[in-house]
C-alpha positions in Angstrom: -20.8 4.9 -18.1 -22.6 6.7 -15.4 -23.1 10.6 -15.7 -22.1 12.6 -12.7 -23.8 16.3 -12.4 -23.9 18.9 -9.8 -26.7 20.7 -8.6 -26.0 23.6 -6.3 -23.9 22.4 -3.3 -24.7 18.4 -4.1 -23.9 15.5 -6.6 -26.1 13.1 -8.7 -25.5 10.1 -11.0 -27.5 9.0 -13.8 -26.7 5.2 -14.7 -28.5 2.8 -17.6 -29.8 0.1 -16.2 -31.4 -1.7 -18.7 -34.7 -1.7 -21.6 -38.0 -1.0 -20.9 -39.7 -4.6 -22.5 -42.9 -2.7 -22.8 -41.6 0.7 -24.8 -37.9 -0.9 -26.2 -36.4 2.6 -24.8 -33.4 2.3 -22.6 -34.5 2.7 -18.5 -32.4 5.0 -16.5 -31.7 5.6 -12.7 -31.2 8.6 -11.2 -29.9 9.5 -7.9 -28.8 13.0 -5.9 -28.4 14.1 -2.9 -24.5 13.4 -2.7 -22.0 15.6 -0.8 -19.2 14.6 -3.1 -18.3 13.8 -6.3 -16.3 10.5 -4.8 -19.6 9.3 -2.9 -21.8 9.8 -6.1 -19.7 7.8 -8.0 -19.2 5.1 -5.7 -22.5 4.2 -5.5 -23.2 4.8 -10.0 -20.3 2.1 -10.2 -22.1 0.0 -7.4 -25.2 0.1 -9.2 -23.4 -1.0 -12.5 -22.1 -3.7 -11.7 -25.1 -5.0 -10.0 -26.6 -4.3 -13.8 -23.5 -6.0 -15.3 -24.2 -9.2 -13.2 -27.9 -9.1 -13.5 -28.4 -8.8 -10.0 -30.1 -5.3 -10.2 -33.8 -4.8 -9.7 -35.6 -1.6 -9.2 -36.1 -0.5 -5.8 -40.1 -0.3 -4.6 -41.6 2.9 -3.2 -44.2 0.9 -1.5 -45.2 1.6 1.8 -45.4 -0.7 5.3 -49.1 -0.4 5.7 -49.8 -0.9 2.3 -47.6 -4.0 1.5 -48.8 -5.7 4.3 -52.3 -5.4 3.6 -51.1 -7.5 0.3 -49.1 -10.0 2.4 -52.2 -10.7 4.4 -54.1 -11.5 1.7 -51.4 -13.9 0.2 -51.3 -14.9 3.9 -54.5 -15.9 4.6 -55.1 -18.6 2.1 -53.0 -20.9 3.6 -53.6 -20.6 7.1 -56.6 -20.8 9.7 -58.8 -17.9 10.0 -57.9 -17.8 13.8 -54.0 -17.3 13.1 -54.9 -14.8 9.8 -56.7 -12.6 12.7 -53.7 -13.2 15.3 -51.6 -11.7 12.4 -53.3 -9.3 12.1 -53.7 -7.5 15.1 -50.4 -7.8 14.8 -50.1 -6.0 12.0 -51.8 -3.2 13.8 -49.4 -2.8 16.1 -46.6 -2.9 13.9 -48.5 -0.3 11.3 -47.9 1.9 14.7 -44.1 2.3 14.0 -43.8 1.6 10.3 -47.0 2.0 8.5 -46.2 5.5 7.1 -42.4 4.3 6.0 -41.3 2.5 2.6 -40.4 -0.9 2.9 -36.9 -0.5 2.1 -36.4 2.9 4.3 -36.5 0.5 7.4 -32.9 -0.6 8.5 -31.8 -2.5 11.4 -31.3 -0.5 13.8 -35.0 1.1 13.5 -36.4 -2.5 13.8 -34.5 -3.5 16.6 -35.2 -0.4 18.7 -38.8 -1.3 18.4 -38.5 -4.0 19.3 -36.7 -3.0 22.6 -40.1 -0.6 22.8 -42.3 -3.3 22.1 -40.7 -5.2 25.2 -41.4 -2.3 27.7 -44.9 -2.4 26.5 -46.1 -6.3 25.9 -44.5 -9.4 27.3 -42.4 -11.6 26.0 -44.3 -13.8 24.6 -46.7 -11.2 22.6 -43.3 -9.7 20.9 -42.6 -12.9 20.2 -45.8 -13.1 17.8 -45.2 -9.4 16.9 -41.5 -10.1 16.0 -42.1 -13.4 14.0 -45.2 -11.5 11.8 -42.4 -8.8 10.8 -40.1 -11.2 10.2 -42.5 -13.2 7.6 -43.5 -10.1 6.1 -40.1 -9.1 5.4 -38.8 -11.9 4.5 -41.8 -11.8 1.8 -40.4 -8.7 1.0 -36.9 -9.8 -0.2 -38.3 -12.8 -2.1 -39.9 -10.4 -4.4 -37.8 -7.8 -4.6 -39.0 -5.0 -3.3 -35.9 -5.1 -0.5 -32.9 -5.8 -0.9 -31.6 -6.9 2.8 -34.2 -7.8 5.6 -34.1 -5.6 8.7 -35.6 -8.5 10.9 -32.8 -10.6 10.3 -30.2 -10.9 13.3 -32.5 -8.1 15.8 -33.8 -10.2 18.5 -36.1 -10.0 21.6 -34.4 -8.5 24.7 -36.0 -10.5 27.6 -36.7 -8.7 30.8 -34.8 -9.6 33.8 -37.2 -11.1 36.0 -38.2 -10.3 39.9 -38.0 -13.0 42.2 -41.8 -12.5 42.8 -42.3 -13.1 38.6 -39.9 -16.2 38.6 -42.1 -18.0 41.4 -45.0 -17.1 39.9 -44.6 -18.8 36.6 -42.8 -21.8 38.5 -46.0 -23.7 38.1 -48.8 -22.7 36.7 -52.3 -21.8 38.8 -54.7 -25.0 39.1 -56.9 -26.5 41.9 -56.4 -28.9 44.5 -58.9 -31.5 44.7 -60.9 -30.1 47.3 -60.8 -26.5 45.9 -62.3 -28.7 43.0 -65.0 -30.0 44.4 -65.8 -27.1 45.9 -66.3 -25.3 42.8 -67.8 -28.0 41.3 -70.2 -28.0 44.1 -70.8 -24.2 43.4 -71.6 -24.0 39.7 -74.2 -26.8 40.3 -76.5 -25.0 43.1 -75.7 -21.9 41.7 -76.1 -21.9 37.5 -78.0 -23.4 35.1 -77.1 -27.2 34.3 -75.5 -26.6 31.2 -72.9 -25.1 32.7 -72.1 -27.4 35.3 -71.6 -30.1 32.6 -69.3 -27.9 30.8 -66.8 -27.1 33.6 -68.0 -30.9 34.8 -66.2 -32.0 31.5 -63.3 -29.8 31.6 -62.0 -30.8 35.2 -62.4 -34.3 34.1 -61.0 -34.6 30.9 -58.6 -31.7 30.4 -59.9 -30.7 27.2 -59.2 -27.5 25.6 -61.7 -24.8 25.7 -62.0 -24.4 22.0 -62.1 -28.8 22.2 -65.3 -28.5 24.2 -67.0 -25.8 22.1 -66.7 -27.4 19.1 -68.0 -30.7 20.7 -71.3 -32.3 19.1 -73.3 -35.5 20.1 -71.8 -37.4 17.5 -68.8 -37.2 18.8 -69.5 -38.7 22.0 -70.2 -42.5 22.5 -72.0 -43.3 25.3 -71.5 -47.0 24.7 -67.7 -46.7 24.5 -67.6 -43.9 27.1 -65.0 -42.2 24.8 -65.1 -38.4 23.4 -63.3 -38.2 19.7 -61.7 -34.7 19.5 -61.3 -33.7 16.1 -61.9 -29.8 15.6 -61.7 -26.5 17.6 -64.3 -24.0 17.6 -63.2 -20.3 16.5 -65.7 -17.4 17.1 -64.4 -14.0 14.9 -64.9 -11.3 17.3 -66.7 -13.8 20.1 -70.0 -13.8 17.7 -71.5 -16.9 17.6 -73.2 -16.6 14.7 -69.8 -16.3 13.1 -68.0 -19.7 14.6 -65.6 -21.8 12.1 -64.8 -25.2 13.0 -61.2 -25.5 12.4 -58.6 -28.5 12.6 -57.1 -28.9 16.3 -54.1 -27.2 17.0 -51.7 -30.2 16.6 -51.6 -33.6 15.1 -51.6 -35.0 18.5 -54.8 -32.9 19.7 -56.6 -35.7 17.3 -58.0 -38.1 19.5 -60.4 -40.2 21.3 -60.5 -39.5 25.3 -62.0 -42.4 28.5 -64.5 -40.3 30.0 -65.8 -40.8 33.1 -69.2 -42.9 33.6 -70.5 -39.7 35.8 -69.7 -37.6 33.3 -71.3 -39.3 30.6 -74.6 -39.3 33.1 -74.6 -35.7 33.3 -74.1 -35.3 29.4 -77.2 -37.8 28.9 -79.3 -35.6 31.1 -78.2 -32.7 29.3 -78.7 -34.0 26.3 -82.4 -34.4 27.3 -82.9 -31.5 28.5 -81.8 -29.9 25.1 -83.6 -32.4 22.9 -86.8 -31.3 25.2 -85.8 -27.2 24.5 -85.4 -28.0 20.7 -88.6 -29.9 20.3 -90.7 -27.4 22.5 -89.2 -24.1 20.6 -89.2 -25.3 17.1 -92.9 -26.5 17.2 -94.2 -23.9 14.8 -90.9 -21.8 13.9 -87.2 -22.9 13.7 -86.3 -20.6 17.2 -83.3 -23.5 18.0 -80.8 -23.2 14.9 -79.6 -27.3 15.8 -75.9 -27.6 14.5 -76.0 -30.7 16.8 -73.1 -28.7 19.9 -73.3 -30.2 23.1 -73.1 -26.9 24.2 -74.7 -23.7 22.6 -75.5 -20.1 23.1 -77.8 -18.7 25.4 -78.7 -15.6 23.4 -77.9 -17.1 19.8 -80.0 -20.2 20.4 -78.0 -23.9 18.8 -74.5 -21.8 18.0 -71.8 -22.9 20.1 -71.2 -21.5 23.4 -69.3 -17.9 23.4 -65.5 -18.6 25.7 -66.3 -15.3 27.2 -69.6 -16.4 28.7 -68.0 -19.3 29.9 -65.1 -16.9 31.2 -67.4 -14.9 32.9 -69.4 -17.0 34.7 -66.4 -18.8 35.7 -64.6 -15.8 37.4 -68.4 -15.4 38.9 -68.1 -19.5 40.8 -64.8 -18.7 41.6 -65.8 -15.6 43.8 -68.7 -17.7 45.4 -66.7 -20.5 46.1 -63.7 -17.9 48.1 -61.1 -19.3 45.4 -58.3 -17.7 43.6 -60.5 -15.3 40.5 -57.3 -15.5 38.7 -57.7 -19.2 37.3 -59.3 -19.4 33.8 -61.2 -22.2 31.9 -57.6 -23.2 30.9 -56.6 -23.6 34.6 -59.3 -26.7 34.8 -56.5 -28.1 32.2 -53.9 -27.8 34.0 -55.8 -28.8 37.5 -56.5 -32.6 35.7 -52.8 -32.9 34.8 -52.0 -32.3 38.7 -55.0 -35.0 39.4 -53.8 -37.5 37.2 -50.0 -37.2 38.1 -51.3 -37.0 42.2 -52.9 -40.1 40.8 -50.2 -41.7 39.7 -50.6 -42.2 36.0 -47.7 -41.6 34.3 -46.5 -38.3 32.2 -46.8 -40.2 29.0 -50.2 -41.3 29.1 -51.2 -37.8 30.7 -50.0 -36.0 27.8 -51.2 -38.4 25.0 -55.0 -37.7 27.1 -54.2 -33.9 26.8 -53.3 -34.2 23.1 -49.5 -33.2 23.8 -46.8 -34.2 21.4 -44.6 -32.5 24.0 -45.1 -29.4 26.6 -43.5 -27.7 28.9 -46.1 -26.5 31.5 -47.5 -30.4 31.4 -44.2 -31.8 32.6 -43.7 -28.8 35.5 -46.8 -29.4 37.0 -46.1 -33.3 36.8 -42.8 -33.1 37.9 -43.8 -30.9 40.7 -46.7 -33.4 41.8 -44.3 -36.5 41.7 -41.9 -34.3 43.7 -44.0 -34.7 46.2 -45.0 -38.2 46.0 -40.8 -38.9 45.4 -40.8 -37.3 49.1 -43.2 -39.5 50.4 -42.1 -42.7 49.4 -38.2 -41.6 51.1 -39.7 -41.2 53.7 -41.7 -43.8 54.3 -38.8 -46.4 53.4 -37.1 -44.4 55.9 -39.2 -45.2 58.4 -39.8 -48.9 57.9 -35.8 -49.3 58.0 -35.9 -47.3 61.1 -38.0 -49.9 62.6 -35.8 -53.1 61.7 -32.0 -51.5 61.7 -30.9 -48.8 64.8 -28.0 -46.8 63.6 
């Protein structure tokens, strides 16, 4: 039977809720704070009958900040390092608004007008990574207990409404046409070093990933076959190269062996003897060149695999020599070989199986806005021939 007391102006309960294993002594809970005698014991009876049906557990005092630092630990094991840091600074925005607060102290309504903050801050899709890091956190939570109900569940991202400027933009995504392509082409070789020229070279024409053409070593390229087997992604904590992990590639379908153009595959065997020639000459009498066998490797950390912000650098640096849009990225070659291949008429299916696609959203708009086009074309040229044979 609980035991109701007033203090001053407010009401407290005290209810047993069970033995202490380690001392055999009965544990109690205590509670004040109350207006009313009625509220006090509404909540002593509540509690009792979570003890009667052995669904009462002790409620944690643990904090945001320090309960996540415990979840990302447990996190990390079974994940790549690349998505344990993406957590993570996630986790240091979300320390921002709850890191001072106990875990079960954090309702609803708090969460979701966070989230409504979060959305006037970041876009969409970056409160979509914050939101789904709370949510596994918190879900964590209730599976051991230290909350009861989880504040994530039913909140939900409130999406901007868009401008028309915004909605055309993302229609299709940024790539080159072919002549802007050869044009930059043209540019990175008469302007950098040869390395570089291979790289981008590669990208254009095989629509590899970034992180794909880092991770890249000789042995996976068969000059015989004229393939490229992709089967890891390069991952540089804090863009050191010193630091890189080779990881598994982001999908199942990002396993696999590409056709590579036989002017491509020149331009690698050239660079391949130029770096054989760099290797030999530096490591004569010390080892300078560090050879993890990369196609392509750091100019500063010499044999570690090329840093993405070098290449993003000197990228945005061809773009303004070549007079082209500085907004397009290394990624944008990606998408500028799915336009070329569609423009060339192979079909979406193979285009995404060269990609690595199991299925994507972005591939298929730029297809389907390249076929458009060619869909147009061929109207209107059976248009025409009818025009020539039937006069309506």
């Amino acid at each position: 039977m609980a035991y109701l007391r007033k203090r001053g102006n407010t009401w407290s309960y005290t209810v047993d809720v069970g033995v202490d294993p380690a001392t055999g002594r009965r544990k109690q809970k205590t509670k004040s704070g109350f207006k009313t005698k009625k509220e006090a014991a509404l909540e002593a009876a509540s509690v009792e009958r979570d003890v009667a049906n052995n669904e009462y557990y002790e409620e944690s005092d643990i904090t945001f900040s320090a309960f996540v630092l415990e979840w990302h630990a447990e996190y990390s094991l079974a994940v790549k390092v690349s998505t344990a840091d993406l957590r993570l600074r996630m986790l240091g925005i979300l320390n921002q608004y709850f890191g001072a607060s106990k875990m079960r102290n954090i309702t609803r309504k708090q969460y979701q007008d966070t989230l409504n903050t979060l959305c006037q801050k970041y876009s969409y899709n970056t409160v979509g990574i914050i939101h789904s890091t709370a949510r596994l956190i918190f879900k964590r939570a209730a599976e051991y207990d230290i909350i009861r109900t989880d504040p994530t569940e039913h909140c939900r991202i409130m999406r901007k409404k868009k401008t028309v400027e915004e909605i055309e933009e993302e229609r299709i995504p940024k790539y080159m046409e072919k002549e802007e392509l050869a044009r930059f082409l043209q540019t990175i070789k008469q302007n950098f070093d040869h390395q570089d020229f291979v790289l981008f070279y590669l990208l254009a024409y095989t629509g590899i990933r970034i992180g794909e053409a880092m991770a890249l070593k000789w042995d996976d390229i068969s000059f015989n076959d004229q393939t490229i087997s992709i089967t890891k992604t390069c991952y540089l904590p804090k863009n050191k190269s010193m630091n890189f992990e080779l990881l598994t590639p982001k999908t199942v379908a990002s396993r696999r062996e590409i056709a590579v153009y036989q002017d491509v595959l020149t331009e690698l065997k050239t660079h391949k003897a130029n770096q054989d020639n760099l290797v030999t000459t530096l490591n004569k009498h010390v080892d300078v060149y560090k050879d993890y066998g990369f196609v392509f490797t750091s100019y500063k950390n010499l044999g570690y695999p090329y840093n993405k912000a070098t290449v993003e650098s000197r990228m945005k640096r061809a773009l303004e020599l070549s007079n082209l849009n500085r907004r397009l990225s290394p990624h944008s070659l990606r998408h500028t070989h799915t336009s070329l291949l569609a423009e060339a008429g192979v079909g979406l299916t193979e285009i995404m199986d060269r990609l690595g696609h199991e299925d994507d959203s972005i591939t298929k708009r730029i297809y389907l806005h390249v076929t458009k086009t060619k869909k147009a074309e061929a109207s209107q040229r059976f248009a025409e021939l009818m025009n020539n044979v039937v006069k309506m």
